[in-house]
N, C-alpha and C positions, 0 to 999 in steps of 0.2 A: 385485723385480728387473724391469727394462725388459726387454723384447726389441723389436729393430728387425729389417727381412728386406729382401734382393736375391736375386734370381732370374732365369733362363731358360730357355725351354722348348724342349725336345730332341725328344720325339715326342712323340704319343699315339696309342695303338693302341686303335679302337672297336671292332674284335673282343673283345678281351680285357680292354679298359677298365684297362689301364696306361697311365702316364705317367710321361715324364722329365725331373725337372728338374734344375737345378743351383741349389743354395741356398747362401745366405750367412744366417747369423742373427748379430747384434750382442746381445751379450749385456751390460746392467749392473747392479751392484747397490752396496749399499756394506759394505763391512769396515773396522768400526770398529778394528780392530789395529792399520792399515798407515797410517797418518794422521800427519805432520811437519806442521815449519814450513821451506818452503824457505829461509829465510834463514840457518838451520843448517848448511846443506849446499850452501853454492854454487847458492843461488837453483836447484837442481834441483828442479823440480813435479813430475815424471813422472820412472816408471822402469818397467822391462821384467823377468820374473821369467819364471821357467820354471815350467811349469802344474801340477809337483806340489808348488810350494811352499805354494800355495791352494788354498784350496775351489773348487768348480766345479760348477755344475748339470748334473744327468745330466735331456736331456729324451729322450723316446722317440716315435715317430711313429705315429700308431693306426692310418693307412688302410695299410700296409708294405704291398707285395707277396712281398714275402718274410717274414722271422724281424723279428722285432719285435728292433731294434737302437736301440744309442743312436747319437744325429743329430750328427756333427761328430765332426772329428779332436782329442782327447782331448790331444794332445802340442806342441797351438797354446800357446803363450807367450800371457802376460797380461800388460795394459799398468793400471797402480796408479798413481792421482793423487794429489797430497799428502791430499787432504781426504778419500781413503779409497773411492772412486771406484773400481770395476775393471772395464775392460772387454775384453771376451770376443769375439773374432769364429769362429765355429764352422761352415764350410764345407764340403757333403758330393753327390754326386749320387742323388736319391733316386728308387726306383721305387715308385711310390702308385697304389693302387685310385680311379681315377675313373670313375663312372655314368656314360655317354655317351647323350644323349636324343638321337636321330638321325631325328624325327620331323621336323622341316622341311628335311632333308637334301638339296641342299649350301650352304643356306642358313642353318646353324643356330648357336646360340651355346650354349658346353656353360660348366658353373660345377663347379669341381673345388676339392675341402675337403681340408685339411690340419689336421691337429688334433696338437698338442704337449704333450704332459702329463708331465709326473713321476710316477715310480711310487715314489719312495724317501724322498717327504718328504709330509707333508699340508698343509691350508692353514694352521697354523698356524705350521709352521717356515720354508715357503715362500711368495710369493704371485707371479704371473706378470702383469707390466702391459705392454700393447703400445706400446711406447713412441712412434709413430706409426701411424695409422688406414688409411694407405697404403702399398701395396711399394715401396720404394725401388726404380728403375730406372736406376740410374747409369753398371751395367756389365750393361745390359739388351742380348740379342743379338737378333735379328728371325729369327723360324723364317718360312721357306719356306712352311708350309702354314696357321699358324696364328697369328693377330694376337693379342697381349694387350689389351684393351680397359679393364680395371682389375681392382688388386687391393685385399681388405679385409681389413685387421690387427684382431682384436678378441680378446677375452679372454671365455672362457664361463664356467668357474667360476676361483676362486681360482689352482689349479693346473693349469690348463688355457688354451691360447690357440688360435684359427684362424685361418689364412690359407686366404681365397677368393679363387679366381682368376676371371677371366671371359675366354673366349676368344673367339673369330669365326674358321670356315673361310674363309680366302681362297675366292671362288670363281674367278675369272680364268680355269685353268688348268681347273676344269671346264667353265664356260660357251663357251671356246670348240675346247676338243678332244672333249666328249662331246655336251653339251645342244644348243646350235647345229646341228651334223651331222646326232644326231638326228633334230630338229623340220624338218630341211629334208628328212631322206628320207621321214619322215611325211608331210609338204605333198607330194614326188612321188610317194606310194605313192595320195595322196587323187586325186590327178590321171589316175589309171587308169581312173576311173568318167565323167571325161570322155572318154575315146575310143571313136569309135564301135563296136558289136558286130560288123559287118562288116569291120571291118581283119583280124580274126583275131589284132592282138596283145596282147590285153590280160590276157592271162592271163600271158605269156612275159614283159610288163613287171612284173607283178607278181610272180613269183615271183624276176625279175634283183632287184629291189627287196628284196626278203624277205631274200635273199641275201645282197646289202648291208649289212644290220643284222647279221647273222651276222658278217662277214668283220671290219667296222667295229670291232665289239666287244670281238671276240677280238685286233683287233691294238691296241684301246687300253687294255683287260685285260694284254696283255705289256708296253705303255708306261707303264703307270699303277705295275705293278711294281718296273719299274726306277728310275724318277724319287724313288718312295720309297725304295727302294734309296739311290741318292744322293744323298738328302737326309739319311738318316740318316746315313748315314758324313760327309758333310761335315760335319756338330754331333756 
């Protein structure tokens, strides 16, 4: 059985190392039953069947944040080609356990694994082939906070397949409302030690300064909220 994928990414939460995506998986394999000659039948090559007329691959997601469920709406119609062809598109929004390494942070690039297996058949009744080595990105949406950079379609065992993502924090949005600011109240807080000890102000500049980073923080701590805030609700 081929499997192909389309995806978009909705959050990711580094506290808790959730993610949300939106998946499509293309499913094909072939059923030797459903096989004509379209010349029989008004040159028809394809037809459309209702999904309990066929078999159908039950796959299940191992990183689930939740109950380990099967992935896709079960009541998607199948599309049957004369030579016996059937293909599946199985479409669901998944919440998955991704490890978030935040050691070069906000600089960093995280790689989140998706792993798809069958629990209901082994390798001999089933086998799982990625039908292409890359995510399809056709009906790819651009998240606000986080770039896709590539994905990798592969197959680890028999009945088993991965999809690895690889992402990149935008940093934009941090470098010039937090780090920028920052690094400029640091440079005027270093600038204290140049004024003379006779002005008598250089402790009152230091401590307005100290202040600053205080006041700074906490107001881009309620900004930095919100913005996630609306970013989620807009995806």
């Amino acid at each position: 059985m081929d499997v192909g994928s389309k995806k978009c990414i909705h959050s990711l939460d580094e506290i808790s190392g959730e993610m949300v995506v939106t998946l499509l998986l293309t499913m094909t394999w072939k059923e030797e039953r459903m096989t004509w000659d379209p010349a029989d039948y008004d040159n028809m090559s394809s037809l459309v069947m209702e999904s309990e007329d066929l078999w159908k691959p039950k796959l299940y997601l191992r990183q689930s944040a939740f109950n380990v469920e099967q992935v896709g709406e079960m009541n998607n119609n199948l599309k049957v080609v004369h030579n016996g062809d059937v293909i599946w598109s199985a479409g669901d929004v998944i919440r998955f356990i991704c490890s978030v390494d935040a050691t070069y942070y906000p600089f960093d690039n995280q790689t989140c694994q998706m792993s798809f297996s069958s629990l209901s058949y082994s390798a001999k009744e089933m086998t799982l082939y990625a039908k292409s080595e890359k995510v399809n990105q056709s009906f790819f949406s651009i998240n606000s906070q986080w770039e896709f950079t590539k994905g990798h379609v592969y197959s680890e065992y028999a009945f088993t397949f991965n999809i690895d993502l690889h992402i990149k924090r935008k940093t934009g949005f941090l470098l010039v409302y937090i780090i920028i600011p920052l690094v400029f109240l640091g440079c005027i807080n270093g600038f204290v030690f140049l004024m003379p000890a006779s002005s008598g102000e250089r402790t009152s500049v230091a401590i307005t300064v100290f202040l600053s980073f205080i006041v700074y923080m906490q107001r881009e701590k309620g900004a930095s909220s919100k913005q996630m805030k609306r970013n989620m609700a807009a995806h």
